[in-house]
C-alpha positions, 0 to 999 in steps of 0.5 A, a space after each residue: 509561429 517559429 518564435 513559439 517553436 524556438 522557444 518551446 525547444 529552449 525549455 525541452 532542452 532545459 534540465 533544471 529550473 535554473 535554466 528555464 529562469 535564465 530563458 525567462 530573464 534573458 530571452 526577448 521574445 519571453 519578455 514580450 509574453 503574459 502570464 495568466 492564472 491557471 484556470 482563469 482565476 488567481 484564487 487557484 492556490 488552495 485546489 492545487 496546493 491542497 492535493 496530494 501530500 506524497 511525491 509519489 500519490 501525486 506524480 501517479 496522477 500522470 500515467 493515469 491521466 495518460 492511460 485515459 488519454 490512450 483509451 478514449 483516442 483508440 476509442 474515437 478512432 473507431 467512431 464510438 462516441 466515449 460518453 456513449 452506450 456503445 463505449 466500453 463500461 470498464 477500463 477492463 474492457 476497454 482495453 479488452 475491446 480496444 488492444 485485444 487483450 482479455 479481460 485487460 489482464 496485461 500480465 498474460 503479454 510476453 515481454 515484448 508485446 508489453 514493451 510495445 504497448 508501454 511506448 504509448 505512455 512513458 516517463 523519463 528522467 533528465 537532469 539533477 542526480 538528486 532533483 530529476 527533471 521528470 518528463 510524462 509522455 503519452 501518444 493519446 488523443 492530445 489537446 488542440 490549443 483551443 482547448 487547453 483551458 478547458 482541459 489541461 489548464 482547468 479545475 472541476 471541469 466535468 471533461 470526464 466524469 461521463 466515460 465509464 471507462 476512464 479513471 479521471 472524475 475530480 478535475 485536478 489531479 494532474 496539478 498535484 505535481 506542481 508544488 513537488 516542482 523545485 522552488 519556482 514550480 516549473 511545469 511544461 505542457 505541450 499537446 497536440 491533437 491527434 490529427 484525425 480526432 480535430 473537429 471541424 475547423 480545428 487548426 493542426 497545431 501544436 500547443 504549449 505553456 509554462 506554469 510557475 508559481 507567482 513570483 514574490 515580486 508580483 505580490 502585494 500586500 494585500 494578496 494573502 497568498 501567491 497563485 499559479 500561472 501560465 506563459 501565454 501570449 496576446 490576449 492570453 492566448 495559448 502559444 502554438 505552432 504548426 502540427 509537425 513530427 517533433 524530435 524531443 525524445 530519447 534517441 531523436 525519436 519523433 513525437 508525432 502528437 499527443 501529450 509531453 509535459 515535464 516536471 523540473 526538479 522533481 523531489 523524488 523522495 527516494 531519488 536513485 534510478 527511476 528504473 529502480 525505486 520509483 518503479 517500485 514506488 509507482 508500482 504499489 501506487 498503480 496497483 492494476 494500471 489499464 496500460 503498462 507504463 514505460 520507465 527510461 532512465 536518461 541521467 547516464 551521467 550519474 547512474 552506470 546501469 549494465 543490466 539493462 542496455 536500454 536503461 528501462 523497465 516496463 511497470 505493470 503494477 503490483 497486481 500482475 507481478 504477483 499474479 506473474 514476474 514476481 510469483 515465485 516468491 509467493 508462499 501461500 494466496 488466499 483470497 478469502 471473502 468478508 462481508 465489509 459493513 458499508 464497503 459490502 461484500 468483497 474479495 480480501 486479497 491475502 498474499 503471504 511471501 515467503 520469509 526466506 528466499 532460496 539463498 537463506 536471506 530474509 525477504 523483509 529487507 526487500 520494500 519490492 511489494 510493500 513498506 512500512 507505510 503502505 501494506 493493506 492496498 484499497 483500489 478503485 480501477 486499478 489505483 491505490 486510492 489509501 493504504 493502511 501501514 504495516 503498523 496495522 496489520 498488528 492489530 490481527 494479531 498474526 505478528 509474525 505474519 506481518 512483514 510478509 503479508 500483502 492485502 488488497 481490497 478492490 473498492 471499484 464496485 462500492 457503492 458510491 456514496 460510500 467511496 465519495 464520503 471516505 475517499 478524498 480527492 488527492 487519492 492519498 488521504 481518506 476520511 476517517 468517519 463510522 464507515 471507515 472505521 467499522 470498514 477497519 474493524 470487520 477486515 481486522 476481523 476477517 484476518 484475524 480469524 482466518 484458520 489459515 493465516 493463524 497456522 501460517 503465523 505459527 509456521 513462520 514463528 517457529 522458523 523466525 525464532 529457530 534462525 536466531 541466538 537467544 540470550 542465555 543470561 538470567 535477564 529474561 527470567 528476571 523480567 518474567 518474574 518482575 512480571 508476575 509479581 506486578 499487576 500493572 506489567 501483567 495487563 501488558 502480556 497475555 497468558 500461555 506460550 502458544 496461541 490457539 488455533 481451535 474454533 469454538 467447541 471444536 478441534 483444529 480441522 487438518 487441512 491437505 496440502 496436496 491439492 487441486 481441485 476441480 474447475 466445476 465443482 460437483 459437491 457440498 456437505 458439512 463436514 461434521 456429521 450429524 443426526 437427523 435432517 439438517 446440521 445443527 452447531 450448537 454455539 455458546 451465548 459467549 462465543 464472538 463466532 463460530 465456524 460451520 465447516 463444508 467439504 467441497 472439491 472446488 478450486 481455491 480460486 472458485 468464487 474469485 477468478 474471473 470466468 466461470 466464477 461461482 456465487 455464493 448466496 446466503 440467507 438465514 431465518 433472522 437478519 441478526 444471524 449472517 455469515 461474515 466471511 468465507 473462504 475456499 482452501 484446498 477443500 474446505 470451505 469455512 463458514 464463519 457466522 456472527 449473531 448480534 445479542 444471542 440469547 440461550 434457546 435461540 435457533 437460527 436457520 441458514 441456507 447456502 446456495 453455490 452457483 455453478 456455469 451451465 449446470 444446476 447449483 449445490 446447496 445446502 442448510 444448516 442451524 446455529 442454537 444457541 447454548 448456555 456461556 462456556 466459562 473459560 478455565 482458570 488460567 495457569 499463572 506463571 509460577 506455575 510452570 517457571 514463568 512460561 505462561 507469560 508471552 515474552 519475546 525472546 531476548 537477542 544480545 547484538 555486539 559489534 564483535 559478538 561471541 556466543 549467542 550473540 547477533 553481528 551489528 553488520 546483520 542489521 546495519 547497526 552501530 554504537 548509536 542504536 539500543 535496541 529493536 523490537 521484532 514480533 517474538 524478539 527484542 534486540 538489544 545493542 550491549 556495545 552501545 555507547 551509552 552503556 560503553 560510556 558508563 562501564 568506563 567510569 564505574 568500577 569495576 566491582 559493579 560492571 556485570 551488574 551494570 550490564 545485566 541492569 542495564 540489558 534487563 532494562 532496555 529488554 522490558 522498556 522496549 515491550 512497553 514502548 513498542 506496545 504504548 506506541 502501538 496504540 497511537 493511532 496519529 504515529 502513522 508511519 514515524 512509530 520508529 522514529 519515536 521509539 528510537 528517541 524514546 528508548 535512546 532516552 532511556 539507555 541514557 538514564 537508566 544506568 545513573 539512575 539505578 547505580 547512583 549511590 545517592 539514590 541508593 543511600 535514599 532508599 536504604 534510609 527509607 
């Protein structure tokens, strides 16, 4: 037994994997250990290597797995049987009925009460500056060491999928760290069993292994691929000890059971301080965590953090920082409700944060809630199970919204053979089949026409656009009428300098912005008056939807708050007339209404019915008729009005040494490698360049203003086509930068030779 101890405190001290080679090549009690497969089979590779393909999705698995461990010990603790009835249904409510904390809402803890709670489940850093060594800790119900290969050491193991309250189901996610584990895979387990949940005759003992990844000596050539496997002892029994307090912690702090397994060099795609970049990183990934997590710094060595003594952060998730650390650099939230095809209907959480904060610094530049690759956050109790890119969010057509827009949608309560074909395993991946594509077009739906949103992008357009210097050449009147003059651009840009903002055959409806509303509502009526018994909106046969407005005095947060909440139930007089989305905002509560395959003449009757807590419900009715086709006018071409009907960005010059009009290379971290950018409603274009630069040196000097304003047109209109092109292919994911920039550097290089050379010139002069 004290062999087993000395040698699990070998591999705690242990801060790197070459360490733990040494101990493997060098210490003779080791060599008298064996190595047997994990889950008891050498065919283990394709589960566990086939997992997560993102650090972070991966190591997120832990916290939740301990956050399951915490839950089901206080649950047994007080004699309740987890896969019983008389178990808590939700996560909500286990922590509800369990640390007295209602409806599991961890952001109503102080500071303080948070920070205790988190010392139930924590992750450390040790080690390597670049490659941390990660060590997940948790004070749950642990594992005897009779039960490891049914539990810590096993694949598709139903050990969870009974408890309602619990996020595990699959069986494996907490192996999707291991191909993230430096070279060698290096990952320790060490458990022990909470002592008063051990059955009877259960030894009190501590137990522990090594996993790796098979060493390339123990391979034949017969074997297609390596395995994984753990150090074990005689007869491939699990290595254990006596239960006793052991002092592994930060700050000789006792462990006295539960869970401790470390992860030796981790490849941390972004490896600063944990309390900074992995808290965010973790923080979008466990959007709403039952439990909050505590995040510890110990590399002193190589980060000198004085702000925070203790060198930790306490995670809550993204949800509860919105809702409240973080709420002040909030603008607008508007929860909204759409009804999402096979996802049904649900609550669309929209945020929109402010594009500037009190200092005049745009708040793009923080990646604090969301990223390139992570904007639109799909949930299911509490984890980010896939996220959809900013890229994305374009689709809406709200550009100028697009940076500042969080959205998330909780699929917890989907109906589970629709999350089980659309959901994979590793949680970061999704399928792409009808479901999830009809998913995508009704939520593209849902914001695109959201009246607000469509305000609010307009807001922030004329303040973006008011903060930046236009350039004043001739160059953006010359692409303008490049434009109108060639059919093939004009497909590229739509007609008219503003978007609308109107419903079908309406006004814009102005809404108050001083508002609060009352906790019961007391009223419903249309807000267009009408003749005779009901409301009846006439709708052309043409029109996508239409919008049926009611005046309400309910709270924003009515129908989407947790107690007292109002329903909001539906019908109309035929199944191809529904209501897709609604929403409340300051009194108004639209109606947005879609009909597949109107026809002229068609009526359609629709009656409402809000509920409201201990009183009778409001309600109300309606009917859409269906009117001839509104044809459109002809829309004015760009001729007419000095090319202002055409939607063009606006054209911004960056210098290194800028003059009038013109951007600073230090306000975007540029420099003579970059050309160009593309922003929604502007287009920057780099005239210090080294391509350009490199050229202006060797042309004369008759031709260099000419070769400038060539040479600004060009990138000007190359990156509207590029970032429009690249905006449609689907398989760019996230790398649509990376691209563009290969792209269109491309293109600074030639476009200049190509244009002046005089051979070319000649050419088509003979022609």
């Amino acid at each position: 037994m004290n062999q087993n101890k000395e040698l699990l405190l070998k591999f705690i001290k242990a801060s790197d994997e070459n360490e733990v080679e040494y101990i493997l090549e060098n210490d003779e009690y080791v060599k008298s250990l064996e190595w047997w497969p994990f889950n008891g089979t050498e065919t283990n590779f394709s589960t566990i290597n086939n997992q997560q393909t993102d650090a972070i999705a991966a190591l997120a698995e832990k916290p939740i797995n301990s956050i399951d461990a915490v839950l089901i010990k206080e649950c047994k603790l007080r004699g309740i049987n987890p896969e019983s009835n008389d178990a808590p249904r939700t996560m909500s409510g286990a922590v509800e009925k369990f640390f007295s904390i209602a409806d599991g809402d961890i952001s109503s803890l102080g500071r303080d009460e948070r920070r205790k709670l988190a010392s139930d489940i924590r992750i450390i850093a040790f080690g390597d500056k670049i490659r941390p060594t990660l060590a997940v800790v948790d004070f749950g119900e642990g594992q005897n060491p009779t039960d490891f290969k049914e539990t810590l050491l096993s694949l598709h193991k139903k050990n969870k999928t009974r408890i309602p309250f619990v996020q595990g189901k699959y069986g494996m996610g907490g192996t999707g760290v291991i191909p993230f584990c430096g070279t060698k895979k290096y990952q320790l387990i060490l458990s022990r069993k909470h002592p008063n949940l051990l059955r009877d005759g259960q030894e009190d003992l501590w137990g522990f292994t090594l996993i790796r990844k098979t060493p390339s000596s123990k391979l034949n050539e017969l074997d297609k691929h390596s395995w994984f496997e753990c150090l074990v002892g005689d007869n491939s029994k699990i290595l254990s000890f006596l239960g006793e307090e052991l002092s592994i912690l930060p700050d000789e702090e006792n462990m006295e059971y539960g869970c401790y397994i470390r992860l030796f060099n981790y490849d941390l795609p972004r490896p600063s301080s944990v309390i900074f970049d992995l808290w965010r990183d973790l923080n979008r990934k466990l959007f709403a965590p039952a439990l909050p997590v505590l995040i510890r710094e110990n590399r002193l060595e190589h980060f000198k953090v004085t702000k925070r003594k203790d060198y930790s952060i306490i995670l809550i998730g993204n949800k509860y920082r919105i809702k409240s650390d973080d709420r002040d650099f909030v603008y607008k939230s508007i929860p909204l409700i759409a009804n999402l095809e096979s996802f049904g209907e649900r609550i669309v959480d929209v945020v929109v944060f402010k594009d500037f904060d009190e200092k005049g610094e745009d708040l793009r530049r923080r990646q604090e809630w969301t990223t390139i690759e992570e904007s639109v956050f799909l949930t299911i109790n509490g984890q980010t199970h896939f996220s959809l890119p900013k890229y994305w969010l374009k689709k809406t057509g709200l550009d100028f919204l697009t940076d500042y827009l969080f959205v998330h949608i909780d699929c917890t309560n989907v109906n589970r053979t629709v999350t089980d074909d659309i959901f994979l395993g590793s949680r970061d991946r999704i399928r792409e089949n009808t479901d999830f594509r009809n998913f995508q077009k009704a939520l593209i739906f849902a914001l695109s026409t959201n009246e607000i949103l469509q305000k609010l992008n307009e807001e922030y357009r004329e303040r973006q656009l008011a903060k930046i210097k236009p350039d004043k050449s001739i160059a953006k009147q010359l692409v303008a009428g490049l434009i109108s003059k060639n059919k093939n651009l004009m497909s590229y840009f739509g007609l008219g300098s503003e978007v609308p903002i109107t419903e079908v055959g309406e006004e814009t409806e102005e809404v108050p912005e001083d508002y609060s509303g009352l906790y019961i509502p007391t009223f419903l009526k249309p807000r267009k008056r009408f003749t005779g018994s009901v409301l009846v909106k006439e709708v052309p046969k043409n029109a996508r939807h239409s919008v049926v407005l009611f005046d309400t005095d309910a709270q924003n947060n009515y129908f989407t708050r947790d107690e007292d909440k109002g329903i909001l139930t539906w019908n109309s007089s035929n199944e191809r007339a529904k209501i897709s989305t609604y929403y409340l905002y300051n009194g108004m509560l639209p109606l947005r209404i879609i009909i597949d395959n109107p026809e002229e003449g068609e009526e359609f009757s629709f009656s409402i019915e809000v509920s409201r807590p201990r009183t009778s419900p409001l309600t109300a009715s309606f009917q859409i008729k269906i009117i001839a086709e509104k044809h459109k006018g002809k829309p004015r071409g760009p001729s007419e009005s000095e090319h202002t009907g055409v939607k063009l960005p606006e054209l911004i010059v960056v210098r290194e040494n800028p003059g009038q009009n013109e951007e600073d290379w230090k306000s975007y971290d540029w420099s003579a490698s970059n050309v160009s950018k593309v922003e929604p409603g502007r287009i920057y274009v780099n005239m210090d360049c080294e391509d350009l630069k490199n050229y202006l040196a060797k042309c004369p000097k008759r031709i260099r203003v000419l070769a400038e304003t060539i040479y600004k047109t060009g990138i000007y209109l190359n990156s509207i086509i590029l970032d429009l092109e690249f905006d449609k292919v689907q398989s760019l994911n996230g790398h649509k930068t990376i691209v563009f920039n290969g792209a269109i550097g491309s293109i600074s290089k030639t476009l200049l030779p190509l244009y002046l050379d005089p051979q070319i010139q000649k050419l088509a002069e003979r022609d």
